[in-house]
DRENVO-555950 format. One line per field, with one value per atom (N, C-alpha, C): residue number from 1; x, y, z; atom name; residue in one letter. Coordinates in steps of 0.2 Angstrom, whole numbers, plus 5000, padded with zeros to 4 digits. Example, Ala and Ser with C-alpha at 12.3 -4.5 7.8 and 13.67 -1.06 7.14 Angstrom:
<recs>
n = (1:1:1:2:2:2)
px = (5066:5062:5066:5064:5068:5064)
py = (4972:4978:4984:4989:4995:5000)
pz = (5039:5039:5039:5035:5036:5039)
atom = (N:CA:C:N:CA:C)
res = (a:a:a:s:s:s)
</recs>
This chain:
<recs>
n = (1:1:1:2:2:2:3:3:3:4:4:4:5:5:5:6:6:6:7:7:7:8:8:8:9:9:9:10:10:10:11:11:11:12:12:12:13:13:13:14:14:14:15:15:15:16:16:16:17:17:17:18:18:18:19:19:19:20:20:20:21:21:21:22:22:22:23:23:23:24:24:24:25:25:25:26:26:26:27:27:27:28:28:28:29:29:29:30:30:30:31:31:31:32:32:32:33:33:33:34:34:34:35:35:35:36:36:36:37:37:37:38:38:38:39:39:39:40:40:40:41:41:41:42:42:42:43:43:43:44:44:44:45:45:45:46:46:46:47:47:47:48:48:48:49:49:49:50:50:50:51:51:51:52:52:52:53:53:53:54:54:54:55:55:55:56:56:56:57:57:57:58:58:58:59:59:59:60:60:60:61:61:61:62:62:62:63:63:63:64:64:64:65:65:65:66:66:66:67:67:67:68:68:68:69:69:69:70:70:70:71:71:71:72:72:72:73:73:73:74:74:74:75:75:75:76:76:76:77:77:77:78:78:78:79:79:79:80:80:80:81:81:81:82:82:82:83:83:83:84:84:84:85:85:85:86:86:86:87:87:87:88:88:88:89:89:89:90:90:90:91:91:91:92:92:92:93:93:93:94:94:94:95:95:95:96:96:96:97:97:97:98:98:98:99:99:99:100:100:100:101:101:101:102:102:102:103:103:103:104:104:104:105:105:105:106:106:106:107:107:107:108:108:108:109:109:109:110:110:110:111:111:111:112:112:112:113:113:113:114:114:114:115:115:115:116:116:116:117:117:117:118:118:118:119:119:119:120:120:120:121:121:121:122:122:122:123:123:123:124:124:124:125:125:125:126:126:126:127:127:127:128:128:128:129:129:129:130:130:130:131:131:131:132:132:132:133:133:133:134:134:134:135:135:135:136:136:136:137:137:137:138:138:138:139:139:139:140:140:140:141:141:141:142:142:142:143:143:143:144:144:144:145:145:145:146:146:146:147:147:147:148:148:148:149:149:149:150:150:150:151:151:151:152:152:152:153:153:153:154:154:154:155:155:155:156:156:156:157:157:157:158:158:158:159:159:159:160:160:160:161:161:161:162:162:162:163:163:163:164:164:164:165:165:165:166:166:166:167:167:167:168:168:168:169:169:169:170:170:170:171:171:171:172:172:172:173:173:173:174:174:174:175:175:175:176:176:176:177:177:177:178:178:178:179:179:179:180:180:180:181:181:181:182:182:182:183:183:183:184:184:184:185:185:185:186:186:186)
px = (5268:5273:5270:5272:5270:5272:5268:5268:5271:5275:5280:5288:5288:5294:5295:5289:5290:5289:5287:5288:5295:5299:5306:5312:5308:5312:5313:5306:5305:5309:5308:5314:5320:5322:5330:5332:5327:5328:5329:5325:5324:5332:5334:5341:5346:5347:5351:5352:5344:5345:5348:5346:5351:5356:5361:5365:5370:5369:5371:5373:5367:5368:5373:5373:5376:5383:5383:5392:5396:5391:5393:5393:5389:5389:5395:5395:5401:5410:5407:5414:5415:5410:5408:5411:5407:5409:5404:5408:5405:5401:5395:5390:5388:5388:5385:5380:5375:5370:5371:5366:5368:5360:5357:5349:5342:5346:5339:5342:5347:5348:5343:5341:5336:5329:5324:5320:5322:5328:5326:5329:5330:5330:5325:5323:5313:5312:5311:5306:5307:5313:5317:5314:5314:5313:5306:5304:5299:5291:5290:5288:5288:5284:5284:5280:5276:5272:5277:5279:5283:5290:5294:5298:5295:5289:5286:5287:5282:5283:5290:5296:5301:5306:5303:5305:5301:5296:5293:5294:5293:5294:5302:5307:5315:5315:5311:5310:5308:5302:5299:5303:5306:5311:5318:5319:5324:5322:5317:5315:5314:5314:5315:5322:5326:5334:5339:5336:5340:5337:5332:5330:5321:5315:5312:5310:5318:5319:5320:5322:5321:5312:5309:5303:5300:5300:5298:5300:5304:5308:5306:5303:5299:5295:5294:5290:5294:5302:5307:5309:5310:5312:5302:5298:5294:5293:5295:5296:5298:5306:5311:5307:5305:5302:5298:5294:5288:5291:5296:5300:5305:5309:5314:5305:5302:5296:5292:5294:5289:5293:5300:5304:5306:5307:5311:5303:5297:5291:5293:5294:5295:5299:5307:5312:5317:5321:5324:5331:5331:5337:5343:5345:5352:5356:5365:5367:5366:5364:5362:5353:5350:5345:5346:5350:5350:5355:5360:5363:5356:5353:5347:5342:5340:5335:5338:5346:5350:5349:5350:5351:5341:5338:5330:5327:5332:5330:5335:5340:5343:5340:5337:5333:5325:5322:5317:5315:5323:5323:5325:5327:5329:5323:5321:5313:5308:5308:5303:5308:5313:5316:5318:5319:5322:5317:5310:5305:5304:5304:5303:5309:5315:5320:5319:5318:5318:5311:5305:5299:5301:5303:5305:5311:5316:5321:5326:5322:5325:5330:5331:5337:5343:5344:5347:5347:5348:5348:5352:5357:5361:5366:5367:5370:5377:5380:5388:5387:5379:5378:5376:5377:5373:5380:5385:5393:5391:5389:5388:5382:5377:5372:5373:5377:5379:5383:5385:5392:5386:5382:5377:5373:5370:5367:5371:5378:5383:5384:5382:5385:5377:5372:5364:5362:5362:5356:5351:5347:5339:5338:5335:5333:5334:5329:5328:5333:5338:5342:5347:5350:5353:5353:5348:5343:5346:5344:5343:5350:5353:5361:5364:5366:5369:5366:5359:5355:5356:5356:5355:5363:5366:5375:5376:5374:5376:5368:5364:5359:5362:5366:5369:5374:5378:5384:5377:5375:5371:5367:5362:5357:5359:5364:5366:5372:5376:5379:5374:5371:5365:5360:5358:5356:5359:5366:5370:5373:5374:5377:5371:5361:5355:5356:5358:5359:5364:5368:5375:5372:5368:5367:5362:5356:5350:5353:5361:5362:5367:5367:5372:5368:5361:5358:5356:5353:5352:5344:5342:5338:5333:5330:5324:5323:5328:5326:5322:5323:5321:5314:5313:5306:5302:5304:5299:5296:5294:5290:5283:5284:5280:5275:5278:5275:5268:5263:5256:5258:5262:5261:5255:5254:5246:5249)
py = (5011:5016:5022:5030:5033:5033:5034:5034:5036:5041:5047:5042:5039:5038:5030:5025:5020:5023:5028:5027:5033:5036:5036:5032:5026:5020:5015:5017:5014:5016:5023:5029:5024:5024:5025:5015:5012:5007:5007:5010:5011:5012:5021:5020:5018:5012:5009:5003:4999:4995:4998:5004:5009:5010:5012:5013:5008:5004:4996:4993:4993:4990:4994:4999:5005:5003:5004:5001:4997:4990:4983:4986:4986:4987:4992:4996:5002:4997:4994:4992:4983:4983:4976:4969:4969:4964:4960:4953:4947:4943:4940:4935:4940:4946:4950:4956:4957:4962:4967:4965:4970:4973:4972:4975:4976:4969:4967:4970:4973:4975:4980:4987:4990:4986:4980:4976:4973:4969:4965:4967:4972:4975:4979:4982:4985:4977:4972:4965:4963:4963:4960:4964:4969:4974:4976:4977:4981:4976:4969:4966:4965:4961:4960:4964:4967:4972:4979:4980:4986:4982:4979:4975:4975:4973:4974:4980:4983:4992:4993:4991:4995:4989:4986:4983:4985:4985:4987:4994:4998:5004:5005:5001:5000:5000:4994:4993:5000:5001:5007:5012:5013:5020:5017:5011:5009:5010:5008:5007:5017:5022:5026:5031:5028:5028:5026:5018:5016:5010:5011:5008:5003:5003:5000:4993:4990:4984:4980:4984:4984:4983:4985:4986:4977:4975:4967:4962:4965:4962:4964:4966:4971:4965:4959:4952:4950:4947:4946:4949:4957:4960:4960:4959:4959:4953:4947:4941:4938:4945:4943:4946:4950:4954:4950:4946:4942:4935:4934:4929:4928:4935:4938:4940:4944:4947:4939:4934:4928:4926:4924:4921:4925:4932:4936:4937:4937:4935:4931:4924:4918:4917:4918:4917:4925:4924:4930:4930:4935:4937:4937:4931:4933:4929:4927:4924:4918:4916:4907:4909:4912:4914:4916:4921:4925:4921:4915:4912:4906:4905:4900:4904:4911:4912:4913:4916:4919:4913:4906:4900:4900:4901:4899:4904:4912:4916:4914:4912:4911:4906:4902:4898:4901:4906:4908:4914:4917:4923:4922:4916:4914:4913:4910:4903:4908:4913:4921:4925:4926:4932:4926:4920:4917:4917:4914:4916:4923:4928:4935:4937:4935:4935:4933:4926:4923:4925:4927:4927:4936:4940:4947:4948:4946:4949:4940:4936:4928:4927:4929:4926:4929:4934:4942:4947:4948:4953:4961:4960:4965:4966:4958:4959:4953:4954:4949:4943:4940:4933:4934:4937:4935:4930:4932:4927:4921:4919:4912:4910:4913:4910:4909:4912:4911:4905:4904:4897:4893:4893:4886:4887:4891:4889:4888:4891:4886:4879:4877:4870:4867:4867:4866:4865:4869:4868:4873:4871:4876:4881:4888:4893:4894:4891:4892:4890:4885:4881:4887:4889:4894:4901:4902:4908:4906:4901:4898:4898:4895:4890:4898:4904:4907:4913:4913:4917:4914:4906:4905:4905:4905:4902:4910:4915:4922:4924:4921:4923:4918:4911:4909:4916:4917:4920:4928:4932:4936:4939:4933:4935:4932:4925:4923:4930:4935:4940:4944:4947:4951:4951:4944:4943:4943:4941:4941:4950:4954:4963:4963:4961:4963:4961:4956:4952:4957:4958:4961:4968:4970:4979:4977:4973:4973:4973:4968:4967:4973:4977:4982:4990:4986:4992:4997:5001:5002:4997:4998:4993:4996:5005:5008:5008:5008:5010:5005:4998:4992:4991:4997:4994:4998:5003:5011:5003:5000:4997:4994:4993:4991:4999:5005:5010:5011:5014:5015:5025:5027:5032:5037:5042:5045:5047)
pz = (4732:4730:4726:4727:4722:4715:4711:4704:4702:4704:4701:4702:4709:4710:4706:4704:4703:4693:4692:4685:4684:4690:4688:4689:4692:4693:4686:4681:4675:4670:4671:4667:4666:4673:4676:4671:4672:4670:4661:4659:4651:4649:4652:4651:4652:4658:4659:4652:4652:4646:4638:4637:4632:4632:4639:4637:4639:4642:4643:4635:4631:4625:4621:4621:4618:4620:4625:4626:4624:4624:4625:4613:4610:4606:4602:4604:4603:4604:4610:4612:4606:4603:4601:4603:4612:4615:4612:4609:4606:4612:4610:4614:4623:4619:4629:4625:4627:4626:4633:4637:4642:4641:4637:4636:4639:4644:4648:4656:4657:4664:4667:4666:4668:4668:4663:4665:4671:4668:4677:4682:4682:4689:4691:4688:4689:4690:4685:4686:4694:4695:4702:4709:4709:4714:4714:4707:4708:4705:4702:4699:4692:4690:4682:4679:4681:4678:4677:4680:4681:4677:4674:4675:4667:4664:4656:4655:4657:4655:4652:4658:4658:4649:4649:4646:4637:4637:4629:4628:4633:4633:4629:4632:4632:4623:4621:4613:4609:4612:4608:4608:4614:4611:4608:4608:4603:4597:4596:4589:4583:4590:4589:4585:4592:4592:4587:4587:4580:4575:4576:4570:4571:4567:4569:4573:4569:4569:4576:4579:4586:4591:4587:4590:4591:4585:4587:4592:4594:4601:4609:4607:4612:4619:4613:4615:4620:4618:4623:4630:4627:4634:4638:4638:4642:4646:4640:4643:4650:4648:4652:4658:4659:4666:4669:4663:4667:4670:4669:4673:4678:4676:4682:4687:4687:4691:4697:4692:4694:4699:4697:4701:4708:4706:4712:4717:4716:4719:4723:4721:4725:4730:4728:4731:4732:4735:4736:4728:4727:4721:4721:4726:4727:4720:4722:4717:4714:4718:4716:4713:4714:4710:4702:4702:4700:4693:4694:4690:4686:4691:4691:4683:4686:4681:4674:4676:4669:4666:4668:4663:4661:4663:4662:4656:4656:4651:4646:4647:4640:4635:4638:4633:4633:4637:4635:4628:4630:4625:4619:4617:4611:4607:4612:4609:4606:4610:4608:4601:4603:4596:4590:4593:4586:4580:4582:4579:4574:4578:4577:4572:4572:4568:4559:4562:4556:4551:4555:4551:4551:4551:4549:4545:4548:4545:4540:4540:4536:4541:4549:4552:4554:4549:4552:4556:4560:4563:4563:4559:4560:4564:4569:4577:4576:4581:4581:4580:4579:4579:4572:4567:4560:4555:4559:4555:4558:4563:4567:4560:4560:4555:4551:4548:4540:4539:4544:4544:4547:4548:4551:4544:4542:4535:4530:4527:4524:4526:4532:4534:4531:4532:4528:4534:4539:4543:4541:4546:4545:4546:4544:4547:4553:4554:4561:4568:4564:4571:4569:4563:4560:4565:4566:4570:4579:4579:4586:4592:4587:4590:4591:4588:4591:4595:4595:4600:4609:4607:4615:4617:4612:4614:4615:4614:4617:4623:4623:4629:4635:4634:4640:4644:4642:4644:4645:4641:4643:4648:4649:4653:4660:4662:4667:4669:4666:4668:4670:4666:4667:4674:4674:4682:4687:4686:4693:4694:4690:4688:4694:4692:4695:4704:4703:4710:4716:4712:4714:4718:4712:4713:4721:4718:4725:4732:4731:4741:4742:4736:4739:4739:4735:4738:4745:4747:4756:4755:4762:4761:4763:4763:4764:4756:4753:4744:4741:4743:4742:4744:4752:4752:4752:4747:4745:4739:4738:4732:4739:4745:4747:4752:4751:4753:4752:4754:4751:4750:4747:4745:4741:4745:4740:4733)
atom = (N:CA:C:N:CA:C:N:CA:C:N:CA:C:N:CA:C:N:CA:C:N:CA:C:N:CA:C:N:CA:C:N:CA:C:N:CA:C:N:CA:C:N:CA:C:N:CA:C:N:CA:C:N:CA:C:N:CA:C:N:CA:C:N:CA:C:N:CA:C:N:CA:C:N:CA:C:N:CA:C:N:CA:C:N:CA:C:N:CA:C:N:CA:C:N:CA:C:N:CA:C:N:CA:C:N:CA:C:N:CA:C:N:CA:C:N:CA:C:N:CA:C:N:CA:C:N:CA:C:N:CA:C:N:CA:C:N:CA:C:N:CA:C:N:CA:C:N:CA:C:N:CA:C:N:CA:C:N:CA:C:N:CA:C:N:CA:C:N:CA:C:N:CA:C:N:CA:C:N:CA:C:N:CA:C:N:CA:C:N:CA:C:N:CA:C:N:CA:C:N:CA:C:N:CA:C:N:CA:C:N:CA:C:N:CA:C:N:CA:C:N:CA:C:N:CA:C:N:CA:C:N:CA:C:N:CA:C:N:CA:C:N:CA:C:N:CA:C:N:CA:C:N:CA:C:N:CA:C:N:CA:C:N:CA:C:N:CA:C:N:CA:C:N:CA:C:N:CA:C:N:CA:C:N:CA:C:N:CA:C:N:CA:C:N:CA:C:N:CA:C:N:CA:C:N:CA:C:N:CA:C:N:CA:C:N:CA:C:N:CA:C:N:CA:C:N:CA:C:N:CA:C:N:CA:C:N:CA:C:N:CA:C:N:CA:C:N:CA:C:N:CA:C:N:CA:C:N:CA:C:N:CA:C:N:CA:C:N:CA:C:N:CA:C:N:CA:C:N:CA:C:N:CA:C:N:CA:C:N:CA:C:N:CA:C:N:CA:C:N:CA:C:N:CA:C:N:CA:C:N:CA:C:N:CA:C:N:CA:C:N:CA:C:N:CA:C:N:CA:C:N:CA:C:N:CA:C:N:CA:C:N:CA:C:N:CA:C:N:CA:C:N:CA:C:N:CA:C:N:CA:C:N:CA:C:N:CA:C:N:CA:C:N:CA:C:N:CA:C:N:CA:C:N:CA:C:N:CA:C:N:CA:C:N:CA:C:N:CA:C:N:CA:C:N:CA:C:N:CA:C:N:CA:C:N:CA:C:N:CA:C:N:CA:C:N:CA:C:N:CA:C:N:CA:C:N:CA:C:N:CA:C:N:CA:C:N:CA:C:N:CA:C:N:CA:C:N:CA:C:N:CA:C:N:CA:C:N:CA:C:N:CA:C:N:CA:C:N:CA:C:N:CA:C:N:CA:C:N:CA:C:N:CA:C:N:CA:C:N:CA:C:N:CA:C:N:CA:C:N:CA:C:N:CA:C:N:CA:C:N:CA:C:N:CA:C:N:CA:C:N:CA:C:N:CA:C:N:CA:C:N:CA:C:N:CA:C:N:CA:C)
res = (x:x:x:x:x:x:x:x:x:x:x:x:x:x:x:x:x:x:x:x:x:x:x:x:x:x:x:x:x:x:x:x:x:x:x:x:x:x:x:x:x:x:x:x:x:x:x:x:x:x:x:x:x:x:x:x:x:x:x:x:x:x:x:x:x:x:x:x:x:x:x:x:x:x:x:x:x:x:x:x:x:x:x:x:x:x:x:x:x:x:x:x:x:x:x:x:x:x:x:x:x:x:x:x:x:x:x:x:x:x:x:x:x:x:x:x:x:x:x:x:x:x:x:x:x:x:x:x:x:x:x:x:x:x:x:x:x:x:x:x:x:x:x:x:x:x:x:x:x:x:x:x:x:x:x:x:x:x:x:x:x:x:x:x:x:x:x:x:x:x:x:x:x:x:x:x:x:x:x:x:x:x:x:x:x:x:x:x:x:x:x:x:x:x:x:x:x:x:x:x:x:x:x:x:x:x:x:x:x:x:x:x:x:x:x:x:x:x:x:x:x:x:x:x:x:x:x:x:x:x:x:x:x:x:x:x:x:x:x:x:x:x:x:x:x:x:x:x:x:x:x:x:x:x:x:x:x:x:x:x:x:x:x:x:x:x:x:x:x:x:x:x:x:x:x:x:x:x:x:x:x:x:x:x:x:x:x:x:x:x:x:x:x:x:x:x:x:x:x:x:x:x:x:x:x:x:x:x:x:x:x:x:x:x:x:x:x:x:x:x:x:x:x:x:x:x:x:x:x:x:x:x:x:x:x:x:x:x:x:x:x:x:x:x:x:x:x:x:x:x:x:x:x:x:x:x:x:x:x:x:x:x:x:x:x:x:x:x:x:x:x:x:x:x:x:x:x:x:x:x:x:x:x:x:x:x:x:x:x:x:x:x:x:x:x:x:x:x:x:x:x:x:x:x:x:x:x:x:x:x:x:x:x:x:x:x:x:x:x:x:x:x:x:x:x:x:x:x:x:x:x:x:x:x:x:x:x:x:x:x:x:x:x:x:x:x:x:x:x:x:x:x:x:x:x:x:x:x:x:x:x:x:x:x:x:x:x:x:x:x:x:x:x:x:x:x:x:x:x:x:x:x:x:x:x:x:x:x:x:x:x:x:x:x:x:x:x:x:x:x:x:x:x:x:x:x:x:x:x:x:x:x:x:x:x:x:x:x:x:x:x:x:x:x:x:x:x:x:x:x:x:x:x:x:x:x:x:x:x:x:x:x:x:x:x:x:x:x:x:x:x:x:x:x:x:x:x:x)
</recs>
């Protein structure tokens, strides 16, 4: 594929994960991000490599946009490219895929940001999940479970929506634009 078109495929991906979050935030839908839709559909279509770029890139310019806090997260959304990119390699992206991975990233993207949460910010993040924490560290759980229990209980319902939105767009794609990624453009 040429460069031009596969790094305004990365673009296109970047603002979609922006403004995807941007809405779901504005609109303050509880346990839904929306932040990883632009990676994994670069990761899905166009690999993992392509599918990370578009995803740290995604952070960097967040960390821009709204705040640096953003940036350390940067680990998770590349995460997710490198396993939506592994999987959509292997088998095809449909729905039953594409529910399968959402359940495999909701427990991978936690296991990466809950860490990153807690050893940066003690657990908080600033996000719809910071009241669930609090009410688990009033109960005397741990930090870290504190951290944990309400990232994967919003990355179930997130990332399994997120894949299937990705799943949805691919078979409704045409199918010459699918295979501009296998072209040897100069």
């Amino acid at each position: 594929m040429n460069k031009t078109r596969l790094m305004t495929f990365i673009a296109t991906g970047i603002v979609i994960n922006i403004a995807l979050s941007l809405v779901v935030k504005t609109l303050g839908i509880p346990l839904l991000f929306l932040d990883t839709v632009g990676t994994i559909f670069i990761a899905a279509v166009f690999g993992p490599l392509a599918g990370a770029i578009t995803g740290g890139l995604t952070n960097l310019v967040n960390g821009v946009l709204v705040g640096p806090t953003e940036i350390p997260f940067a680990l998770v959304n590349i995460t997710v490219a490198i396993v939506v990119g592994l999987i959509a390699k292997r088998f095809k992206f449909d729905i039953k895929t594409a529910v399968i991975t959402g359940l495999i990233l909701s427990v991978v993207a936690p296991l990466i940001g809950t860490p990153i949460a807690v050893f940066m910010f003690g657990g908080l993040t600033g996000g719809g999940t910071d009241l669930l924490f609090a009410w688990l560290r009033a109960t005397g759980q741990t930090v870290f479970a504190s951290a944990f229990i309400p990232r994967i209980t919003g990355n179930i319902i997130d990332k399994v929506i997120s894949c299937i939105l990705v799943a949805v767009l691919i078979t409704r794609m045409p199918g010459d634009l699918l295979n501009m990624k296998k072209d040897k453009a100069a």
